[in-house]
C-alpha positions as CSV (number, residue, x, y, z in Angstrom):
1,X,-46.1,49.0,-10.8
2,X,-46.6,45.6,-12.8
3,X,-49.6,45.4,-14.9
4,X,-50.3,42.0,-16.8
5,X,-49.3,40.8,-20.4
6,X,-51.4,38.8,-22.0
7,X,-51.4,36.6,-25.2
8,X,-54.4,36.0,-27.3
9,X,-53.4,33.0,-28.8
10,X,-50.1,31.3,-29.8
11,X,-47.6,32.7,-32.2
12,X,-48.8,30.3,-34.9
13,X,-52.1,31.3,-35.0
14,X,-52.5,34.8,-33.4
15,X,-52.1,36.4,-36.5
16,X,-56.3,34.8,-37.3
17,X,-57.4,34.1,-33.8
18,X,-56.3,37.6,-31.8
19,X,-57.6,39.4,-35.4
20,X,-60.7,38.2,-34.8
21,X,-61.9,39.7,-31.5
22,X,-60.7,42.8,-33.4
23,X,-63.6,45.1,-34.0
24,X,-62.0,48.7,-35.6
25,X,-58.4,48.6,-36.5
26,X,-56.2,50.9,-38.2
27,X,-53.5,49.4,-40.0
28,X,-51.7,46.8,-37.7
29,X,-53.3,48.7,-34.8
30,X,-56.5,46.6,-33.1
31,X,-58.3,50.4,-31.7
32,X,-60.9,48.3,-30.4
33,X,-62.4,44.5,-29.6
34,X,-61.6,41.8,-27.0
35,X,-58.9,39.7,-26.2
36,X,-59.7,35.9,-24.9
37,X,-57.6,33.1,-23.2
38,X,-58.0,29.3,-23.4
39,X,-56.0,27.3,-20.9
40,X,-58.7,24.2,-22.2
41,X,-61.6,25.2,-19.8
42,X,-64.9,25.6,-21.7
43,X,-67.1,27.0,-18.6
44,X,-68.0,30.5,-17.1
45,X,-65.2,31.5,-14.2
46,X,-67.9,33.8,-12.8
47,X,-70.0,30.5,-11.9
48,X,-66.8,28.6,-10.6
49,X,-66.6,28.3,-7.0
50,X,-63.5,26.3,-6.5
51,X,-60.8,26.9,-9.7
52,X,-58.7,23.7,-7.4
53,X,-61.5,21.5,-8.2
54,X,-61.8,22.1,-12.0
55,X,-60.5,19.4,-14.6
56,X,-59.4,20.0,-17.5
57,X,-58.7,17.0,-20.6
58,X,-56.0,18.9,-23.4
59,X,-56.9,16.0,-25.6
60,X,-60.5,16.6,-25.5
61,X,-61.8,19.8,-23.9
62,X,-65.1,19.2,-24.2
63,X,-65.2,16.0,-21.6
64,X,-63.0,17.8,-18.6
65,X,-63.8,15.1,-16.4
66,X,-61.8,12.4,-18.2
67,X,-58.6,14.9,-17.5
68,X,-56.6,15.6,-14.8
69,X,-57.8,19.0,-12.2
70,X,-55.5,21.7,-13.2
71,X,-52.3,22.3,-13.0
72,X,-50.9,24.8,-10.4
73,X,-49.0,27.6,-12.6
74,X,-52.3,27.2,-15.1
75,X,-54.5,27.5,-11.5
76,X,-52.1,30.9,-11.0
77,X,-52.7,32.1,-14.4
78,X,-56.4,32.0,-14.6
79,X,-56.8,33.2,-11.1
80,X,-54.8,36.1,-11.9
81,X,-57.0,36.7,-15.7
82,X,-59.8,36.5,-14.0
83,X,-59.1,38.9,-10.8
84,X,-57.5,41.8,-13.4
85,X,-60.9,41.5,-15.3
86,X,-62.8,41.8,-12.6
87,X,-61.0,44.3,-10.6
88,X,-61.4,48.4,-11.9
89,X,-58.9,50.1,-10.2
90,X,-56.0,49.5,-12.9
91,X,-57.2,49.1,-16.3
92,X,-53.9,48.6,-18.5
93,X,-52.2,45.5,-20.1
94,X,-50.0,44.5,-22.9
95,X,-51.3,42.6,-25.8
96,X,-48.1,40.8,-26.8
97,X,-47.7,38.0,-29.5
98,X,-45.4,35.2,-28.9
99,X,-42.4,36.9,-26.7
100,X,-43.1,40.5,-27.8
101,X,-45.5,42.7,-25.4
102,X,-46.8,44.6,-29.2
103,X,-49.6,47.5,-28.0
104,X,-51.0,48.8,-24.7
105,X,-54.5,48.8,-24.2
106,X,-57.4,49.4,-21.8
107,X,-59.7,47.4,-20.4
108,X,-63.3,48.7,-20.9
109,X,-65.6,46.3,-19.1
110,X,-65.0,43.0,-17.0
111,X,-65.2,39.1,-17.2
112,X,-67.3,37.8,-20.1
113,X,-67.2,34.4,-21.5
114,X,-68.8,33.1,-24.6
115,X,-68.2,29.9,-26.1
116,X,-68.3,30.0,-30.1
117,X,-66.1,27.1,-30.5
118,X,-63.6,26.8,-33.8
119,X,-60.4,28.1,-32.1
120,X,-62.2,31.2,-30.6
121,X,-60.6,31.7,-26.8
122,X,-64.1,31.9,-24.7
123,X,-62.4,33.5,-21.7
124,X,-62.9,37.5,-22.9
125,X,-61.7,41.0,-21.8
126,X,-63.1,44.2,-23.9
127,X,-60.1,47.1,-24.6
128,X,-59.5,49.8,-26.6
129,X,-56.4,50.9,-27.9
130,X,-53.8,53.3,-25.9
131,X,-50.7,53.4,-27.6
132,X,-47.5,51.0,-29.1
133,X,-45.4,49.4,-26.8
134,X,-41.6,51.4,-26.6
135,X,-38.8,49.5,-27.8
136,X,-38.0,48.7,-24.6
137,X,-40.9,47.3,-23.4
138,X,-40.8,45.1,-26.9
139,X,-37.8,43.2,-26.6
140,X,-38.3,39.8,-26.4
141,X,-39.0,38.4,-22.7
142,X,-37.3,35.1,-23.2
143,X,-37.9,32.3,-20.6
144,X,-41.6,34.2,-19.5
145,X,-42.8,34.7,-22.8
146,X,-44.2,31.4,-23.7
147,X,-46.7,32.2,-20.7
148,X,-50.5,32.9,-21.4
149,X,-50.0,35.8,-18.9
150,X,-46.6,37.1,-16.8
151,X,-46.3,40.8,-15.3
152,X,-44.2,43.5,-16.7
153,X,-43.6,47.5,-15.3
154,X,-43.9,50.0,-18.2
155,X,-41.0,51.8,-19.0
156,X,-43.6,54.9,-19.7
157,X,-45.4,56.3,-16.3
158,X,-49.6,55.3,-16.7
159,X,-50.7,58.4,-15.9
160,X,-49.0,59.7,-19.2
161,X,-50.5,57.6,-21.7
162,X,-53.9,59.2,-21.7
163,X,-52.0,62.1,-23.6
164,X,-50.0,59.6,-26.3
165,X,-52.4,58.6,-29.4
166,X,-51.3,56.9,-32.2
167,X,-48.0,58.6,-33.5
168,X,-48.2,61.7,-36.2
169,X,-45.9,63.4,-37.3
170,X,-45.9,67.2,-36.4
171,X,-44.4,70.4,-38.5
172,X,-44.6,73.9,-36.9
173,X,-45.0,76.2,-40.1
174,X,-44.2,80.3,-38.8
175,X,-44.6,83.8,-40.6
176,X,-41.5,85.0,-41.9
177,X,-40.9,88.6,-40.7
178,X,-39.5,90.3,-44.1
179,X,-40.7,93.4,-46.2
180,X,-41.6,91.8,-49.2
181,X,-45.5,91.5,-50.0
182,X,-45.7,87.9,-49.2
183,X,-43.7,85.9,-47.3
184,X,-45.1,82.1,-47.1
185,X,-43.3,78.8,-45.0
186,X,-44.7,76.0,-47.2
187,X,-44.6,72.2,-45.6
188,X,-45.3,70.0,-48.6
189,X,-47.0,66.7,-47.6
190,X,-47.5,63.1,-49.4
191,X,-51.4,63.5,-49.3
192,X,-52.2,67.2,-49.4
193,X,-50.1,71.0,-48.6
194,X,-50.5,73.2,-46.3
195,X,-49.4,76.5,-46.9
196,X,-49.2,79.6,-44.3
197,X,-49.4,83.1,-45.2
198,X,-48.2,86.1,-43.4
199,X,-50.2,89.8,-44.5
200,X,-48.3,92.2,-43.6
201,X,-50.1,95.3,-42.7
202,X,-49.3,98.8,-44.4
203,X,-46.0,100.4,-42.4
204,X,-45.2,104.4,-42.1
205,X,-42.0,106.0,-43.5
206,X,-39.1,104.5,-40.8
207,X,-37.7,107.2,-38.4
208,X,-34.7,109.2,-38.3
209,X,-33.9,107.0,-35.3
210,X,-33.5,103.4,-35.5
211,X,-36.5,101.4,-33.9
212,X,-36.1,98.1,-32.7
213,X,-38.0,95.8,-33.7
214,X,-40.7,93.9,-32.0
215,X,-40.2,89.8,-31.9
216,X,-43.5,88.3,-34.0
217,X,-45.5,85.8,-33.0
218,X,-45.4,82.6,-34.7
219,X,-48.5,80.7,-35.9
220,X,-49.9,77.7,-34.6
221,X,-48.1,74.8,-35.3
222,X,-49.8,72.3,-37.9
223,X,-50.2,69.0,-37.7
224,X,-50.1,66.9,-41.1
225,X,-49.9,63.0,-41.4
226,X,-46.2,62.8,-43.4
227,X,-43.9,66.0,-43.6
228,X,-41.5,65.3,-46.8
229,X,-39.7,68.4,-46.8
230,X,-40.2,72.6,-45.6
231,X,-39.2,75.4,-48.2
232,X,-39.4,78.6,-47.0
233,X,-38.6,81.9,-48.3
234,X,-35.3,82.4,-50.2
235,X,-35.2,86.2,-50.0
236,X,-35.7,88.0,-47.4
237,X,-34.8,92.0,-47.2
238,X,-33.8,92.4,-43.5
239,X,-34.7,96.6,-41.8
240,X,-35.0,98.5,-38.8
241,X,-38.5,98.9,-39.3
242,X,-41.0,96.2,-37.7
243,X,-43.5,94.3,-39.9
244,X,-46.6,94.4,-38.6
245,X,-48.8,91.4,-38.9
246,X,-52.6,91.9,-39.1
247,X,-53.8,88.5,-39.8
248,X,-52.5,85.0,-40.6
249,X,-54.4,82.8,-43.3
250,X,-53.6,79.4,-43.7
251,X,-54.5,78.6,-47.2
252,X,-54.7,74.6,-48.5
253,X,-52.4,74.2,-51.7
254,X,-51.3,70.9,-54.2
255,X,-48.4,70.7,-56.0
256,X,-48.6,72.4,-59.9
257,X,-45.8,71.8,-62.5
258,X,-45.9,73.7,-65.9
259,X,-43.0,73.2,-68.8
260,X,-41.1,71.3,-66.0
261,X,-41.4,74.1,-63.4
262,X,-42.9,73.4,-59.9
263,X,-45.0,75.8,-58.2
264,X,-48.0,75.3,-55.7
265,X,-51.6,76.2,-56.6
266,X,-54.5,77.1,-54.1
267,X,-57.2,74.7,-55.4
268,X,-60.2,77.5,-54.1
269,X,-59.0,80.6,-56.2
270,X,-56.6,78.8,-58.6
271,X,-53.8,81.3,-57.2
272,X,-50.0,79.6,-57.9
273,X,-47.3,80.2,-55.7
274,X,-43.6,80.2,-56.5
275,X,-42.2,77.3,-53.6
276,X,-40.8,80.8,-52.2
277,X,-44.0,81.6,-51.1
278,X,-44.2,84.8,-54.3
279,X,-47.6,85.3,-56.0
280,X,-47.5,84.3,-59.6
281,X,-50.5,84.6,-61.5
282,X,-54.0,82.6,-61.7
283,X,-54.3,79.0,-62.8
284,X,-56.9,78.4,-65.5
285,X,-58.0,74.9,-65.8
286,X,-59.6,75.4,-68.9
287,X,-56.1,76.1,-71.0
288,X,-54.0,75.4,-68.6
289,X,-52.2,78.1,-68.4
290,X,-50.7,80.3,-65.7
291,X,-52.4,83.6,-66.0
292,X,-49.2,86.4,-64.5
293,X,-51.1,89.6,-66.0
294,X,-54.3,88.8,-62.6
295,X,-52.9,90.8,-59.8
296,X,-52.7,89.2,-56.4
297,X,-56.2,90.3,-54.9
298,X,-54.6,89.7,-51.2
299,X,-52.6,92.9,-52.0
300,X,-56.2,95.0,-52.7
């Protein structure tokens, strides 16, 4: 199915006039506003009766009826604005800029027209944000792309793009199954760490049979905004006997370097971390030193 593209101004000048029916943004992402057309016709569609018999005067807008009526692939075009924004049984279009179709959006009310003058399109459609256009549906639509308004199929199925927000990246941190006191899987991050820490409970002595061992189950996967790099635990003592896991904490920590050694700190209780996920000691703010002689009071 073909679902419109629509420009909000020319190439030239989108980048001030599309921008300004922008109402939240994030980044180069308009999340919500309204997106007007032109076509040099300063008067309410809903109040025309007869789009054949309207002029229109390119050199001066403002006195149609010195032009000429319009044009029959303009007459399309505005026929076809007008019935998507009326309509409300498909709400999706592109926004594009120039040749490139750039996000797709949602329509979230009909037809309105408001005429401030000083470049602002008064031929208006409210949207919100849905997601980037693919690569695919970016490249350049040479021949139709000049146009106010042409028809283009998604290359992603519709009724998919309710579960596709903007794009994050996504890191799945898991619990180590070892017998060591602490095993962590640390994903450090540009803006903050998260850090997720396996308890194991206490085990009995292993039988004189081998007992196989029970498969674990991971932890939920985080989501942080930029994943740099994942260190997990370099050690890990492999035996017969399953590790049972009572509880998983997931503990926030920053990056600490002392003498030119990094480590990671848990802001709350000032605990540091080698990056192996091992206990250290207890970061004191006031000397800055790493306290090794505080036990670890998650092994109480």
């Amino acid at each position: 199915m073909k679902i419109p593209v629509i420009s909000g101004a020319e190439k030239d000048t989108f980048d001030t006039a599309f921008w300004r029916g922008v109402i939240r943004r994030d980044g180069d992402q308009p999340l919500e506003g309204s997106i007007g057309v032109y076509w040099h016709l300063y008067k309410d569609l809903r109040f025309v009766e007869e789009f054949e018999k309207e002029f229109v005067n390119p050199l001066n807008p403002r006195r149609p009826e010195e032009g000429a009526p319009l044009k029959a692939a303009v007459l399309t075009l505005l026929r076809a604005f007008f019935d998507f924004a009326q309509q409300g049984e498909q709400p999706y279009f592109f926004i594009k800029k120039g040749l490139r179709p750039l996000w797709l959006v949602r329509k979230t009310g009909t037809y309105w027209y408001e005429d401030r003058g000083d470049g602002w399109n008064p031929h208006r459609i409210s949207f919100e944000f849905v997601r980037n256009a693919t690569e695919e549906e970016g490249k350049n639509h040479m021949g139709i792309g000049i146009k106010t308004l042409f028809m283009m199929e998604p290359k992603l199925a519709l009724d998919s793009v309710e579960e596709m927000p903007p794009k994050r990246v996504t890191v799945a941190a898991s619990a180590t199954v070892a017998t060591v006191a602490t095993v962590a899987t640390v994903a450090t991050v540009a803006s903050a760490t998260v850090a997720t820490v396996a308890k194991p409970a206490a085990t009995k002595p292993a039988a004189t049979t081998a007992t196989k061992a029970k498969p674990t189950k991971t932890t939920k996967t985080t989501t942080v905004d930029r994943a740099l790099k994942a260190y997990t635990a370099s050690h890990v003592e492999t035996s017969d006997v399953p590790l049972l896991v009572e509880e998983v904490e997931i503990v926030r920590i920053v990056p600490l370097e002392v003498n030119g050694v990094s480590y990671v700190r848990d802001p709350v209780k000032n605990k540091v971390y080698k990056r192996s996920g091992a206990y250290v000691g207890r970061w004191s703010p006031k000397d800055e030193t790493i306290h090794t002689e505080i036990p670890n009071s998650d092994d109480e």
